[in-house]
C-alpha positions in Angstrom: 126.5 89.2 95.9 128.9 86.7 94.4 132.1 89.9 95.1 134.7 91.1 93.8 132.5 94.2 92.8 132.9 97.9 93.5 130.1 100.4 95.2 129.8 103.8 96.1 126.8 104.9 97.8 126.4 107.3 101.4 127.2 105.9 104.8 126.3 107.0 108.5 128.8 105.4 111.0 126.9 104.9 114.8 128.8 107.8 116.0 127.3 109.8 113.8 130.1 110.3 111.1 128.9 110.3 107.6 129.7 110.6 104.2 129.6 109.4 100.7 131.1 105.8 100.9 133.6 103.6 98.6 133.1 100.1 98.8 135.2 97.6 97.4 133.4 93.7 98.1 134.6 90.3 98.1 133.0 86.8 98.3 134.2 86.7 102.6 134.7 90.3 103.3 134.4 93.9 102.2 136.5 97.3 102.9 134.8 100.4 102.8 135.9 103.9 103.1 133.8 107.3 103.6 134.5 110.8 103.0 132.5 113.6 104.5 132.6 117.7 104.2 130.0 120.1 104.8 130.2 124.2 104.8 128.0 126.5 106.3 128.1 130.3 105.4 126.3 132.5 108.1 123.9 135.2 107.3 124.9 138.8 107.8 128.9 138.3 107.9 128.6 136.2 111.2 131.3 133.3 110.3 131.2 130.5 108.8 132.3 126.6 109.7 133.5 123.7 107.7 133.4 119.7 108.5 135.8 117.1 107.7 134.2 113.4 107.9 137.3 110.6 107.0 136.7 106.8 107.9 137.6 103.5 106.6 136.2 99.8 108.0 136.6 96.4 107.2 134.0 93.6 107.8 134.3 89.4 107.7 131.1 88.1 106.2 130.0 85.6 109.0 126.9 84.4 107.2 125.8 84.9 103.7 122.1 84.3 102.1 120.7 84.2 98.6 119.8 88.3 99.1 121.4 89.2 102.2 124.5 88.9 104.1 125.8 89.3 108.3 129.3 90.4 109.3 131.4 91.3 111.8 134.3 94.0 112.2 134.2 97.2 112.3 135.1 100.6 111.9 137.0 103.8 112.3 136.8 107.9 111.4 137.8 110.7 111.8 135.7 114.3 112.6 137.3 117.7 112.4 135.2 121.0 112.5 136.7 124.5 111.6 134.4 127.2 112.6 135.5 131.0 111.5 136.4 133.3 114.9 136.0 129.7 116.9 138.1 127.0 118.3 138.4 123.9 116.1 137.6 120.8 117.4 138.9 117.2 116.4 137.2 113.8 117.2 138.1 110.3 116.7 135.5 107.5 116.6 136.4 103.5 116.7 133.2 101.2 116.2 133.6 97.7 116.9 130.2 96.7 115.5 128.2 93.9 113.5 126.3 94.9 109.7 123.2 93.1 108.2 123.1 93.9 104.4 120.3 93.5 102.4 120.4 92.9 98.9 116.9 94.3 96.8 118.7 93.4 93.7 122.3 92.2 92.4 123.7 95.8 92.8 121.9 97.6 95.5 122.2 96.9 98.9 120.6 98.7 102.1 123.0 98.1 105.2 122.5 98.8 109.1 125.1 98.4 112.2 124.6 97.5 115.6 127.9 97.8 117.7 129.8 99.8 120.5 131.0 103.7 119.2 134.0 104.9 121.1 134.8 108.7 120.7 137.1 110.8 121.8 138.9 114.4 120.7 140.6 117.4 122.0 139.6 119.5 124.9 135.9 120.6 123.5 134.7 117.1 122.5 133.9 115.3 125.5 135.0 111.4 125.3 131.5 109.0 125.0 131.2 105.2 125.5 127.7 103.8 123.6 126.1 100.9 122.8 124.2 101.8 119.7 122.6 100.1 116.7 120.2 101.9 113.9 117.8 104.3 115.4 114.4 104.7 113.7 113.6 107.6 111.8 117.3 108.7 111.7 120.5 107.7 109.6 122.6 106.9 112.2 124.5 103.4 111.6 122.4 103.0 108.5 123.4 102.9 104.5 122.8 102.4 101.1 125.1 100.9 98.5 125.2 100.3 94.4 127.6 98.0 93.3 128.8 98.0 89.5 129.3 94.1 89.2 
């Protein structure tokens, strides 16, 4: 926890964007970055579709603890889904939010977000407002990291 290490690990925004993730973490803040894609091949020559997850954040460390720190900031991503035969869709997510990491050791941290997710997109994604934080027994806003310090 003392930063200036690098991390990768997997990521799930509150909006529901995931991805694998790319952390880079200093002693007062840390920048992360995901990158998402997922392809699904129907049976019996019905079409396929693709997913594009992209999404960066940046987060102030507001308190810090011997094995755990709390920040503030936030995040941003990008969704875009090409089925075959279908209209593609494109959404855009911005997440004010707040993150509690928890360190088990010096390199492996569990994270979870609490915050406001904000999406919006073309004509076939409908714009949402929530107020969401980690929901048990699902990944949404929640993350694991391992840090090569």
């Amino acid at each position: 926890m003392s930063g200036g290490a690098i991390g990768i690990g997997a990521e799930a925004f509150l909006s529901g964007l995931n991805g694998a993730e790319f952390v880079y973490d200093m002693s007062m803040f840390h920048v992360e970055a995901i990158l998402g894609y997922d392809h699904v091949s129907n049976p019996n020559n019905s079409g396929s579709s693709s997913d594009f997850t992209f999404g960066v954040g940046g987060w102030y460390h507001l308190a810090r603890g011997s094995n755990a720190d709390f920040s503030i900031g936030g995040s941003v991503g990008l969704f875009y889904n090409s089925p075959l035969g279908g209209n593609s869709s494109t959404a855009f997510a911005i997440e004010p939010s707040a993150e509690a990491r928890v360190f088990l050791s010096p390199n492996f941290a569990l994270n979870a977000r609490v915050g406001i997710a904000i999406i919006t997109g073309d004509s076939n994604i409908p714009t949402t407002l929530s107020i969401a934080g980690q929901q048990s027994g699902t990944a949404t806003g929640f993350g694991f990291t391992y840090f090569f310090r």
